[in-house]
C-alpha positions as CSV (number, residue, x, y, z in Angstrom):
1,X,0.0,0.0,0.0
2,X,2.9,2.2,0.8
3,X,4.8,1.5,-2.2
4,X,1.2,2.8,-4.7
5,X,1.1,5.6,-2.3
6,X,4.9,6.7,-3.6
7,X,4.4,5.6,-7.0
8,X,1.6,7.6,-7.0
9,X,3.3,10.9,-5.4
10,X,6.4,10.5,-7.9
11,X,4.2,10.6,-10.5
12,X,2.1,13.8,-10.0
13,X,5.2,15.0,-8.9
14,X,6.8,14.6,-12.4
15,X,3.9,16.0,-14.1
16,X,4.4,19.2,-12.5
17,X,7.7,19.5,-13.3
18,X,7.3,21.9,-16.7
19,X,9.1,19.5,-19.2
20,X,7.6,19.4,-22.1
21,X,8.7,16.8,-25.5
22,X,10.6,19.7,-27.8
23,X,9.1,18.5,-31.3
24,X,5.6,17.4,-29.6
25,X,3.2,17.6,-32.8
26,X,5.8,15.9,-35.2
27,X,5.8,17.5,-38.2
28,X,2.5,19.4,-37.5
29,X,4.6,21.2,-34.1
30,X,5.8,24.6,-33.7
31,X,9.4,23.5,-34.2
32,X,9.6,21.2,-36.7
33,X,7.5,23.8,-38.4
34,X,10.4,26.8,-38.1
35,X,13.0,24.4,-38.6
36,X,11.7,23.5,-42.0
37,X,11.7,27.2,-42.9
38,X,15.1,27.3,-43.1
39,X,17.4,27.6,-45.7
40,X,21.4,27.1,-45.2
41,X,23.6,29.2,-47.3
42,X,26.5,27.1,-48.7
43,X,29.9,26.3,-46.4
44,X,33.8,26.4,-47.5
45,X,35.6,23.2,-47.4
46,X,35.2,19.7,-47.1
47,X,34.3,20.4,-44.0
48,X,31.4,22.6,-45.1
49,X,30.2,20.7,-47.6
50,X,29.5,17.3,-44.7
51,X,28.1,20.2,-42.2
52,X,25.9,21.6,-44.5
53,X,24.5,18.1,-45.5
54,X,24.0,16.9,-42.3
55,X,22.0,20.2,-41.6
56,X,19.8,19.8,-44.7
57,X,19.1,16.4,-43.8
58,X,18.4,17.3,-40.4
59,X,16.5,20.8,-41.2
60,X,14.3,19.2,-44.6
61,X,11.4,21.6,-45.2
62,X,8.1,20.1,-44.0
63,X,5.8,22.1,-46.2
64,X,5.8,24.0,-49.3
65,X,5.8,27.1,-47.3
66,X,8.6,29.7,-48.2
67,X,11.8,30.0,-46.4
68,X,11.8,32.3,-43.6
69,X,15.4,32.2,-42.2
70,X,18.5,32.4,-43.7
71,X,21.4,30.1,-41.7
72,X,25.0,31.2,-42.1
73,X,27.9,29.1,-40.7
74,X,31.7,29.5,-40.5
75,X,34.2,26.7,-39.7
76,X,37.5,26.4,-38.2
77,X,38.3,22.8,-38.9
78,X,42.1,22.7,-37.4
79,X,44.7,19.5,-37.0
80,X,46.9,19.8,-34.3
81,X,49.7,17.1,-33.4
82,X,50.4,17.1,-29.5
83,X,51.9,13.2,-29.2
84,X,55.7,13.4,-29.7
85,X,57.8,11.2,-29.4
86,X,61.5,11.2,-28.3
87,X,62.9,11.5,-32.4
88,X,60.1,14.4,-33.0
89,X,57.5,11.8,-34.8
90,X,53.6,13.0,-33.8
91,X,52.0,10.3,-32.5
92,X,48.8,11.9,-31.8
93,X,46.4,14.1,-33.4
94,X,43.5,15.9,-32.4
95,X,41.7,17.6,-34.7
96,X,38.6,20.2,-34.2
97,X,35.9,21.7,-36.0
98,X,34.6,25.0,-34.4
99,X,31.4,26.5,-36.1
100,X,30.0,30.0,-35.6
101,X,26.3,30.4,-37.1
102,X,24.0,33.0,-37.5
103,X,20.2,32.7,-38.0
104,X,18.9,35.8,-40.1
105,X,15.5,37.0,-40.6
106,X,15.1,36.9,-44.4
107,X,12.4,39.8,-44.0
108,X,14.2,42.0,-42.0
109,X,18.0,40.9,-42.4
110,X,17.7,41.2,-38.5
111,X,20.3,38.3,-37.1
112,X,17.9,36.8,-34.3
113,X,20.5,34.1,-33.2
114,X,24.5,34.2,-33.0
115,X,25.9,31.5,-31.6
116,X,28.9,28.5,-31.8
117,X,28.9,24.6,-32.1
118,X,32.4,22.8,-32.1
119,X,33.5,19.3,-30.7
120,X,37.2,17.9,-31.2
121,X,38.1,14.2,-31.5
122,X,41.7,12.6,-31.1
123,X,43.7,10.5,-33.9
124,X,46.5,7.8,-33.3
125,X,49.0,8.4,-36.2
126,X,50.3,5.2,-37.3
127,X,53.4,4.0,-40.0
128,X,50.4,3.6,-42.2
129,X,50.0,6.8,-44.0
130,X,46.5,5.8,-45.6
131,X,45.6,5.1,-42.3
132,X,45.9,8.1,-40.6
133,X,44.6,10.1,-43.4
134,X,41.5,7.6,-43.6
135,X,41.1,8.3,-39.4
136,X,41.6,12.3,-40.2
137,X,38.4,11.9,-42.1
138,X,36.7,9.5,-40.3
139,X,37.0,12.1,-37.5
140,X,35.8,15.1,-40.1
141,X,32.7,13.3,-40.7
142,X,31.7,12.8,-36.7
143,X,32.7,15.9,-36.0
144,X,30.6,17.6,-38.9
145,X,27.7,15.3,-37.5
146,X,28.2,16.0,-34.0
147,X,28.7,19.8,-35.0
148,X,25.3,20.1,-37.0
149,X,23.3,18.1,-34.3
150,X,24.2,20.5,-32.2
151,X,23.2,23.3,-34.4
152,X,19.7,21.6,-34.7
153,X,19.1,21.4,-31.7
154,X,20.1,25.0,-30.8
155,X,17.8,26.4,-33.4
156,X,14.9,23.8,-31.9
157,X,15.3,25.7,-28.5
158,X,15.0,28.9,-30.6
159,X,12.0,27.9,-32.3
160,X,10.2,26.8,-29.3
161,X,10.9,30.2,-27.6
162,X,9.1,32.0,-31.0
């Protein structure tokens, strides 16, 4: 009897709490509606090119509706070798990919958000050229996907707040 009693408390208790499912209504919600009225200007680089299809895959218009934002990003995408060993031979890489992005009002050229996304991953250099130039891009690509996911979900918060 004791233990319904608690169940029962936790669970009113959890209802109260405010949280609330950030793309409730699918593709009919508030956010997945913004989201699909955005349109990404093209990137620089490789690195641009992966970020920019992640975020179009991650960002695909729901309705025919026209675009309302415009969403500008900027990479650093940087290699550093920090491993060394005693003859001068890296060892260890870690590369990073910062990204600053800007959400623009198309209407009003107003930026309404400025913010930045970056994660870094680290890389074993081995004799193997091909394979630590195969890791290097390995680590591009989950770092481009890690990057725009957190991009999305940035401009999910935004949309909620609108």
């Amino acid at each position: 009897m004791i233990r319904i009693a608690l169940i029962t408390a936790m669970m009113a208790s959890l209802s109260a709490c405010g949280l609330q499912p950030l793309y409730s209504g699918g593709t009919q919600g508030v956010v997945a509606q913004q989201l699909g009225q955005v349109v990404i200007d093209p990137i620089e680089g490789q690195a641009g090119w992966l970020v920019r299809n992640e975020l179009s895959d991650q960002l695909a218009p729901v309705s025919g509706d026209a675009a309302r934002y415009r969403l500008v990003v900027r990479l650093d995408d940087r290699i550093e070798g920090f491993g060394v060993i005693a003859n001068d031979i890296i060892t260890r890489e870690r590369r990073s990919l910062r990204a600053r992005y800007q959400l623009v009002d198309i209407a009003t050229g107003e930026t309404v958000l400025d913010a930045t996304a970056g994660s870094d991953a680290g890389i074993d250099v081995v004799s193997s050229e091909y394979a630590t130039i195969a890791a290097e891009n390995t680590a591009l690509e989950n770092l481009s996907r890690e990057v725009s996911s957190q991009i999305v979900t940035r401009l999910s918060l935004f949309a909620r707040e609108q």
